[in-house]
N, C-alpha and C positions, 0 to 999 in steps of 0.2 A: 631927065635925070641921067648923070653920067655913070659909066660904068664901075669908077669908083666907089660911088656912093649908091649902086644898085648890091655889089660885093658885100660892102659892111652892114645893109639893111640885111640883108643873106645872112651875115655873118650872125649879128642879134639876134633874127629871127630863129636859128638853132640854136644858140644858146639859150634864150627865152623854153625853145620846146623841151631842152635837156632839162633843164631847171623845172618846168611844169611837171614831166617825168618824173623826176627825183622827190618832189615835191608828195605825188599824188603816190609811189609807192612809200612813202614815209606813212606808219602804222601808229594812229594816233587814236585811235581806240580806248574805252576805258580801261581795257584790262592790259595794256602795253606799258613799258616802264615810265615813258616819257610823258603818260597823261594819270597817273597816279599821283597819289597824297602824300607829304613830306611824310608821313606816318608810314605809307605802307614801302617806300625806298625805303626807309628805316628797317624793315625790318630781312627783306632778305641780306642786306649787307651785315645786320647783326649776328643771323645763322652762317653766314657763310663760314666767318671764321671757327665757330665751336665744329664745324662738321671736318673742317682741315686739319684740327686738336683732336678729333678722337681717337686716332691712330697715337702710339709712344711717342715723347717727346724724343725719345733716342733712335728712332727707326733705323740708324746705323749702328745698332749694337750689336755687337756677335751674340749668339745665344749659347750658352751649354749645354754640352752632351756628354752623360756617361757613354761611354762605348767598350766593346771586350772584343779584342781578337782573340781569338782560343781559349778564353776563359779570363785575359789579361789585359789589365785595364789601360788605357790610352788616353792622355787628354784630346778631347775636341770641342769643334765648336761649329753651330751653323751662322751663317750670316743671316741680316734677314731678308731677305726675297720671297717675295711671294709664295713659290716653289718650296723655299725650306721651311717656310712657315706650314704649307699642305704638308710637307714630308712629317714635321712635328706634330702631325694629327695622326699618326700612323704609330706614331711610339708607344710602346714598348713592340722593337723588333727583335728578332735571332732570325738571321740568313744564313744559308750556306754559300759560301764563295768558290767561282770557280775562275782561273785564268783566262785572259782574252789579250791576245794580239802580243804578248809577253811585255805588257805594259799597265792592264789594271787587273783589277780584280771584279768581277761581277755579277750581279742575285737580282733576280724579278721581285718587283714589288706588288702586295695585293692590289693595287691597284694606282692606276696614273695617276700623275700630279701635275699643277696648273701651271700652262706654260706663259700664262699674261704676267707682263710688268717685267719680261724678265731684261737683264742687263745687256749691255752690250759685252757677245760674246768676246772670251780671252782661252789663250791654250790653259789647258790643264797643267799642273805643275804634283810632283809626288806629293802625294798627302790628302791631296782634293779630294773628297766628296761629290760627287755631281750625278746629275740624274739624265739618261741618255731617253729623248722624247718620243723617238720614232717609235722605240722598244720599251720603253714604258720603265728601264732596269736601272736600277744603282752599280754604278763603279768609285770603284777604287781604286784611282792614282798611284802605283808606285814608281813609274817612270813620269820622264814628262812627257805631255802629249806634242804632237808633232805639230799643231793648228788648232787655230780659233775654231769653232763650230759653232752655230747659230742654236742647231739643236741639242747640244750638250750644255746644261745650266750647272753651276759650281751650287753647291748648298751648301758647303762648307769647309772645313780642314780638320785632318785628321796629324798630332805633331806626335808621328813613330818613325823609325827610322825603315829607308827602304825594303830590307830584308825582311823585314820582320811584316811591312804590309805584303809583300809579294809572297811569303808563304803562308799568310791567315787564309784560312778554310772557314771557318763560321765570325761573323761579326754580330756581336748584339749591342743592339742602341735603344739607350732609354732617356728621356726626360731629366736633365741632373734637379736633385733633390733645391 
């Protein structure tokens, strides 16, 4: 035999063993999807979609929030993220506000909120709502922030005008009716 044709018997002969390989981890078992009953493929493909459907068909809706700076009421609204969704399990709040970095305003929360699913971070802009992870605490935007942060999540907007966020001392947030 020439060397040629020693080469390509070589050659077959590894691809034969890849293929046996591939062959013999392929899981063809009864309970694998590939050796199952047109009945039972039927049926996880039917759940899958009701389980994608149980969440709002709006999952980008803003949500509303009554809110009071000092007694005075303010439109807002949360987005929905994960986070502002744990934040709306928290409501009915009253915080006291204190200044930080002479750019937000902010108050500890009873407790932290879930930082899965969350967006890809953006700077803060006046008005924002967001929740600072490391510290567990809500701020409020009355400047804009300087940079994106991975740990600061928006949960939502607050539409007052700068002044008026930068001198609130107590914020209450409730659930709007």
């Amino acid at each position: 035999m020439n060397s040629a044709a020693l080469r390509a018997l070589a050659s077959a002969a590894t691809a034969a063993a890849v293929l046996l390989t591939v062959a013999s981890c392929t899981d063809t078992s009864p309970a694998s999807p590939s050796a199952t009953s047109s009945a039972r493929q039927q049926t996880p493909t039917a759940e899958a979609p009701s389980d994608r459907n149980t969440a709002p068909s709006d999952r980008n809706t803003a949500m509303d929030i009554r809110v009071t700076l000092d007694g005075r009421p303010v439109d807002a609204t949360l987005n929905d993220s994960p986070a502002a969704r744990d934040f709306a399990e928290l409501l009915p709040l009253s915080l006291d506000l204190e200044d930080f970095h002479q750019t937000e305003r902010i108050a500890d929360l009873p407790r932290r909120l879930t930082t899965s699913g969350a967006p890809e971070p953006r700077a803060p802009k006046a008005g924002d709502l967001t929740y600072y992870a490391p510290w567990g605490n809500l701020a409020l935007f009355y400047r804009d922030g300087d940079s994106a942060n991975p740990d600061l999540l928006i949960l939502g907007h607050i539409d007052a005008d700068a002044d008026r966020l930068a001198g609130a001392d107590r914020i209450t947030i409730e659930a709007a009716p």
